[in-house]
N, C-alpha and C positions, 0 to 999 in steps of 0.2 A: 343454516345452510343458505345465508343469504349470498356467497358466494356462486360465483359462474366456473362450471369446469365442463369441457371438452369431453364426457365421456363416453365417447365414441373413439376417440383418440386414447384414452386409459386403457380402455376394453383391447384396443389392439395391441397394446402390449404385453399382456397376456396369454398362456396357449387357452385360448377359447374361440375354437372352431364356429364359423358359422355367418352369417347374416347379421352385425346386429340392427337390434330395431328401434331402443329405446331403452331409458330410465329414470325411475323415481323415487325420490327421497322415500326412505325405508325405516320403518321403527321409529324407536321416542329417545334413545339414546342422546344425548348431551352434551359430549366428548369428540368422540370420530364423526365424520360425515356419512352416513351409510347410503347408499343406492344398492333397490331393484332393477337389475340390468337384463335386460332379455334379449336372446339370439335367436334366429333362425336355421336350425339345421336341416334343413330340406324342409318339409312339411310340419318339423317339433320344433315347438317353442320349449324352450329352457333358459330357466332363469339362473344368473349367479349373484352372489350377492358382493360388491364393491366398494371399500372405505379406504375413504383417505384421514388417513391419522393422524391425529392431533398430535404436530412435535413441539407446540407451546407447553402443553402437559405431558409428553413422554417424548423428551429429550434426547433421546439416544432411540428412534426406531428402531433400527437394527436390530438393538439389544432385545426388544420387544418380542419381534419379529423370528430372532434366535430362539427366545424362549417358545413360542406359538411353535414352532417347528420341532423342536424335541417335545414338546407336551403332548401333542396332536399324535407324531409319531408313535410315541408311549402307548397311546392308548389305543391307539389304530393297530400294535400288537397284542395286546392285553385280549381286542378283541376278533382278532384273527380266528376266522371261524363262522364268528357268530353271521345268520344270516341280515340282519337289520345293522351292521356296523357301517354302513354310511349313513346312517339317521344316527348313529350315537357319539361320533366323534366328528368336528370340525376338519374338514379338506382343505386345506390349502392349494390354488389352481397358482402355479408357479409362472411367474411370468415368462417373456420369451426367452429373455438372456440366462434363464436357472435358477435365479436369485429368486426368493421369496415373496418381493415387494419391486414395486416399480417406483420410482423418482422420477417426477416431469421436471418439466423446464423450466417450474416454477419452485424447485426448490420440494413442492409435496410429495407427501411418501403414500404410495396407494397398496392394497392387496386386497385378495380377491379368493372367496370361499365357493364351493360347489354351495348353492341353495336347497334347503332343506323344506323339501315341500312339504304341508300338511303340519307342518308343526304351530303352532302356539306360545306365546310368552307372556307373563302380563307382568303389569310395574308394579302390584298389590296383589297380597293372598286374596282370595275372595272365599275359599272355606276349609276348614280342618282335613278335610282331603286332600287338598289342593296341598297345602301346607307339608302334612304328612308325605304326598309323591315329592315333592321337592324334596323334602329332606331325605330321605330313601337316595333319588339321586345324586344327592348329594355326598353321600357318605358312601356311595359305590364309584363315585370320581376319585374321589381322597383313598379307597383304598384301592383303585386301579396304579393312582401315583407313589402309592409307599414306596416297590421297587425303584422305582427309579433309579439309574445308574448318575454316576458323578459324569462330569463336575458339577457344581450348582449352578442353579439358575442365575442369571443378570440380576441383580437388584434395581430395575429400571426407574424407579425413582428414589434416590438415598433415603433412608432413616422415615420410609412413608409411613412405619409399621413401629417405630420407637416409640414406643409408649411417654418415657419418661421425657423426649424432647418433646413432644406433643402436650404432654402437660404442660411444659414448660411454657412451649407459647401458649394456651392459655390461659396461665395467669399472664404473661405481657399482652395479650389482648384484654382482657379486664383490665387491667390497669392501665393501658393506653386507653380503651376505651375511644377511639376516633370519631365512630360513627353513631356515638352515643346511646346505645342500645341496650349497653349493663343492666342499668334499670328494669328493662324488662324482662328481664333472661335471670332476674334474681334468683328462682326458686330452684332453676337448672344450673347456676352457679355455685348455689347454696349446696346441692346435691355431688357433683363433681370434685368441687373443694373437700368434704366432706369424709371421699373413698380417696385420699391422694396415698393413702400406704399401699394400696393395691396396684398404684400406677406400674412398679417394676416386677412385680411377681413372674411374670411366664418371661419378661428377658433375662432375670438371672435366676431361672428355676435349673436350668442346665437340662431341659427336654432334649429329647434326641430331635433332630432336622428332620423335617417333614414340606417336601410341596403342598402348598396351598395358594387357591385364589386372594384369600384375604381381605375382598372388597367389603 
């Protein structure tokens, strides 16, 4: 985030009402740039949370962006009803022209979530409970998305999920070897090489299509 950006100027493009007052780099993510952006609406301070996208690694925002909006959508009917359904699905705050995402004049592509107060994340399980609610929530996302109506999702990065061309480059990474590291990495080379019949089993099992995050 060594970068300088204007988010006071992001923010107003945006529909998010208010005063703003300030923001700060947000989470440990890696990828997107994330800010804590905070408004004033008369006397309430409310936060949203604001990233600008890596389109070095996801090429096509849009297509991102499309997918965020019917996923969100989905599940925002899934749980139509429930009282806690703005703590359980992602908001998208549209900016002012409609669209989902906003583009500056630099070319970045920004959007902009309702902030989820009180919540928690961490980069590491820290106990079998912990563990355990993850995965529970996990497998209550995946079977909110079973329905889902067509068409399918973007593929926003081609073939990220190919197993067998993923293998592929890494043996041409072993065998290039550039940055001379083979050597160390033998035992987990050793290990990989070793399962290479497994590499295509679930691309050509002929499973039925399923949304999934897949990170």
């Amino acid at each position: 985030m060594s970068e300088h950006h204007d988010l006071a100027a992001v923010v107003s493009h945006f529909e998010i009402p208010g005063v703003f007052s300030g923001a700060t780099p947000y989470g440990s993510g890696h990828i997107n740039d994330s800010y804590s952006a905070v408004v004033f609406q008369g006397n309430r301070k409310v936060r949203f949370l604001v990233q600008r996208m890596n389109h070095h690694i996801f090429k096509d925002p849009i297509a991102v962006m499309e997918n965020i909006q019917r996923v969100t959508s989905h599940l925002a009917e899934q749980l139509a009803g429930e009282p806690d359904r703005d703590r359980r699905v992602l908001a998208l705050v549209p900016a002012c022209d409609g669209r989902a995402w906003h583009t500056d004049e630099g070319g970045d592509y920004w959007r902009a979530y309702r902030f989820i107060e009180g919540a928690s994340s961490y980069d590491a399980v820290q106990s079998p409970q912990q563990a355990y609610q993850a995965g529970k929530a996990f497998g209550q996302f995946q079977h909110m998305l079973a329905g889902m109506p067509s068409p399918r999702l973007h593929e926003t990065i081609p073939d990220f999920h190919n197993t067998p061309k993923r293998f592929a480059a890494l043996q041409r990474a072993i065998s290039e070897d550039v940055a001379n590291r083979a050597a160390g990495a033998c035992a987990d080379i050793d290990f990989a090489l070793a399962h290479e019949s497994i590499v295509g089993i679930l691309v050509y099992a002929n499973l039925p299509e399923r949304v999934t995050h897949n990170d």
